[in-house]
C-alpha positions, 0 to 999 in steps of 0.5 A: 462483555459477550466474546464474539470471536476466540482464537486459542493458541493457533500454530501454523508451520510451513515447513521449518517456519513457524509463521504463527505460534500459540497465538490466542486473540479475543474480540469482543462485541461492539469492541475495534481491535487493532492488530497489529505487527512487522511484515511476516510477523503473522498477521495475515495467515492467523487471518487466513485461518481465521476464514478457513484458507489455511488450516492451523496445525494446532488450535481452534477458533470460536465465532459466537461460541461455536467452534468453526471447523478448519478449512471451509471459508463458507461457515466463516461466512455463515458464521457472520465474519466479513473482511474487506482486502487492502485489494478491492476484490470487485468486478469492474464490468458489474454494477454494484447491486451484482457485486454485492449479491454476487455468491449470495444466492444458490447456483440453482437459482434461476432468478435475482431479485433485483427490486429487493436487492436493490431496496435492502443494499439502499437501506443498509446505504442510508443506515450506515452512510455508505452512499453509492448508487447501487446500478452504477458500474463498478468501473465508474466509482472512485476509489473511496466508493469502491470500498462503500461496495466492499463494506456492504458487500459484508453488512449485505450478508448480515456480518457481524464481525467485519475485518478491515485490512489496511482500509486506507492504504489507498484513500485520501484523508477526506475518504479516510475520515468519511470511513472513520465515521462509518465505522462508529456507527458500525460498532454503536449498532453492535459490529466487532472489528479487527482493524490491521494497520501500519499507521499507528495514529490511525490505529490509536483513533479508531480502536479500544485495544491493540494485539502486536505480533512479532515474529510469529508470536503474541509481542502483547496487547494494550489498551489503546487509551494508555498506549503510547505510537512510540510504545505500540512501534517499540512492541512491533519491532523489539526496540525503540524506533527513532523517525529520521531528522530531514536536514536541510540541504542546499538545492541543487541544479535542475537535473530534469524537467516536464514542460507541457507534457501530455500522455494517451494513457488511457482509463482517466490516468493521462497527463495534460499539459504537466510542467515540473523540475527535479533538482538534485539535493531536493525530495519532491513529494506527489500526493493523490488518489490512486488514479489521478495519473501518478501511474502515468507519470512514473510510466513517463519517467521510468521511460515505458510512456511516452509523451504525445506532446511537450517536452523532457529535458534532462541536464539540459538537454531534450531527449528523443527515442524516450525508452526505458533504455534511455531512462537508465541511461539517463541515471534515472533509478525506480522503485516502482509501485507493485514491488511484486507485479513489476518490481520483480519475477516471483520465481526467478532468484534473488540474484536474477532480479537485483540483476534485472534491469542491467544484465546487459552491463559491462559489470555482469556481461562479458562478450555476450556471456553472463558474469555470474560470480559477479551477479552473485557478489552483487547479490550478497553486498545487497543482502548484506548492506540492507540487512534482508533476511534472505537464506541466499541470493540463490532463493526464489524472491517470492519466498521473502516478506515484503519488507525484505523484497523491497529492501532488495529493490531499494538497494537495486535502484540505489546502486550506483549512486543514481541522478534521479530517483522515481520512488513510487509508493516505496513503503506501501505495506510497510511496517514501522521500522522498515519504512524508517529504513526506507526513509533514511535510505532516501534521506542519505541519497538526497545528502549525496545530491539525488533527485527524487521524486516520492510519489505516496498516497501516504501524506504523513509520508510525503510531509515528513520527508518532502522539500516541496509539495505537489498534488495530482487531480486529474492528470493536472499538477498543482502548484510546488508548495514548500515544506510545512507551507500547507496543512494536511487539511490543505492537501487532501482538499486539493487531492480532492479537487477542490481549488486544484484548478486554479493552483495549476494555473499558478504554476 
């Protein structure tokens, strides 16, 4: 088979940091290759080497036989490379003809040829079953559409290699099959793929060889035909890695709950007339699509929305003046959804932001004046207790992987033990053996009779871990399922929106 990419023995450093180390990688044409590895293992800086973002301090890389020199993401491009990011890079007030064509053409070109573009991205459309309308505003599509655009975005600049990272981090499993089906059609005309994932089934689906890397090393590669999930998770992490047991547990009083809640918030993700209860002991899982008003209702909770009609009632009691203040005060606990952008303040430390939503506290604020021996202990009873690989509570939190920033935020939200616990997305991103972390930590607190309420847009997560079951579409809640009472299949037609409807006016 024709060798398409070649990267040989790539070394990046960063400081004392070896973040790759003699790492050599083959693709060939037509072949999917999965790469895979923990959070910090390399992955996404042997990738920015490969586009020319980062420059290797040793080795090289070779697209059809030519040597791409370091550091110039335009030869990766004219090379014929394309990666479509977990984070959609489009313009929402484009149409998606502009975004496609969007640094396609010469800054001295006065003119778009709007007709061509359009006829050649309608080819590309019906070639490769990418359906989307290519004078629609971006700011209109879906999620699943959005990455129709990303993809043709690559093809629209004649790539031939296509990197896809974490493509259905953000998907239902209806879009993820639809993906799945384009990308057997990318690869029988002829396209190579680097697939980077953290859910192994997928990676066993939809490639023929998979490449581990552990910290910063080739771990090793294996046909994907005779590997085995528990093989591949052993290769990422260095030893075998054991899913938690959900033990039944007795269902605890109501602690809080929604009665006809609706919100203003606005771009499409608003509640309408919501109605739910959280018991203590009981893990309430919340799939859907991103959008679909998850974001609202974790605004809610966490105290930051507050409702234009209907009602919250905590142990009982209807709460008024609902502030993030009350929220804690209610023994509500967050792990919120972006562990960077509101999980934490990328250049203040580790102490300052375990600290963060309760400096006012009697444990570390005394007559006004900050207890920092007491922030610090904190800091280090966390580090030490989650296991983060830190270099002190005094290191900026940015300089962590994500896995140990969100060890640091679970820890955060665990202590004390809380009522309530709003865990948002908590593994997104995660490797295997940090989202068994994860989990187990959730299981213990649902031992000790918390609340939870897991909102994922993981749905093997939502059913390996939740007593009962719900679906967002629109702002409007579905009808609880108990555990294993519906298929997969079931769930994502209701995250879809087929028969949503009518299970929320059962409920």
């Amino acid at each position: 088979m024709q060798t398409v990419l070649r990267i040989s023995n790539v070394t990046k450093r960063f400081g004392p940091l070896v973040a790759n180390d003699s790492i050599s990688l083959d693709l060939n044409a037509g072949e999917v290759v999965a790469l895979l590895g923990e959070n910090g293992a390399g992955k996404t800086t042997l990738m920015n080497i490969l586009f020319g973002h980062y420059v290797a301090d040793e080795g090289s890389v070779e697209a059809f036989g030519r040597q791409l020199p370091p550091g110039d993401p335009r030869a990766a491009l004219e090379a014929g490379i394309g990666m479509v990011h977990q984070h959609f890079t489009l313009a929402d007030n484009m149409t998606v003809l502009e975004n496609i064509v969007l640094g396609t053409r010469s800054a001295w070109s006065w003119r778009l040829d709007r007709a061509g573009a359009r006829t050649r991205i309608r080819q590309l459309s019906q070639d490769f079953g990418l359906v989307v309308e290519p004078d629609r505003a971006v700011s209109a599509l879906s999620v699943g559409e959005r990455q129709r655009v990303e993809i043709l975005k690559a093809l629209f600049r004649d790539a031939k290699i296509l990197i896809l990272d974490e493509p259905t981090a953000v998907l239902s499993p209806l879009e993820a099959q639809a993906l799945f089906k384009t990308l057997k059609m990318l690869v029988a005309r002829g396209l190579s793929i680097i697939f980077i994932s953290h859910k192994l089934h997928e990676v066993m689906a939809v490639s023929d060889r998979v490449v581990v890397l552990r910290g910063g090393k080739l771990a090793g590669a294996r046909a994907t035909s005779g590997a085995t999930r528990q093989d591949l998770a052993a290769l990422m992490v260095g030893q075998e890695v054991v899913a938690p047991t959900v033990a039944p547990v007795s269902r605890g009083p109501e602690v809080l709950a929604l009665h006809d809640v609706s919100t203003a918030r606005g771009g499409g993700g608003a509640l309408h007339q919501v109605s739910m209860a959280l018991h203590g002991g009981v893990i309430t899982g919340l799939a859907g699509v991103s959008g679909n008003g998850q974001a609202a209702l974790a605004a809610l909770l966490a105290g930051t929305d507050k409702p234009v009609s209907g009602a919250i009632r905590i142990g009982g009691e209807t709460v008024s003046d609902w502030s993030p203040r009350k929220a804690l005060e209610k023994g509500i606990a967050r792990i919120p959804e972006d562990r960077h952008a509101v999980g934490s303040i990328a250049d203040m430390s580790v102490m300052e932001n375990v600290i963060a939503e309760r400096y006012g506290s009697k444990r570390f604020s005394r007559s006004g004046l900050m207890n920092w021996a007491a922030a610090r202990s904190f800091a280090e009873e966390l580090i030490r207790d989650y296991d983060v690989k830190c270099p002190s509570p005094n290191a900026r939190i940015r300089l962590l992987s994500g896995g140990n920033m969100q060890k640091l935020i679970l820890g955060r939200a665990l202590d004390p033990d809380p009522v309530i616990i709003l865990a948002n997305q908590p593994t997104r991103g995660l490797d295997v053996g940090a989202v068994a972390y994860v989990h187990n930590r959730l299981l213990e607190a649902r031992a000790r009779g918390a609340a939870i309420l897991l909102i994922s847009e993981d749905l093997d997560e939502i059913l390996a871990l939740s007593d009962e079951v719900r679906v967002m579409f629109k702002g409007r809640l579905s009808s609880a399922s108990a555990r294993g009472e519906r298929t997969m299949q079931q769930l994502g037609e209701l995250m879809a929106g087929h028969g949503l409807e009518a299970a929320a006016d059962a409920a």
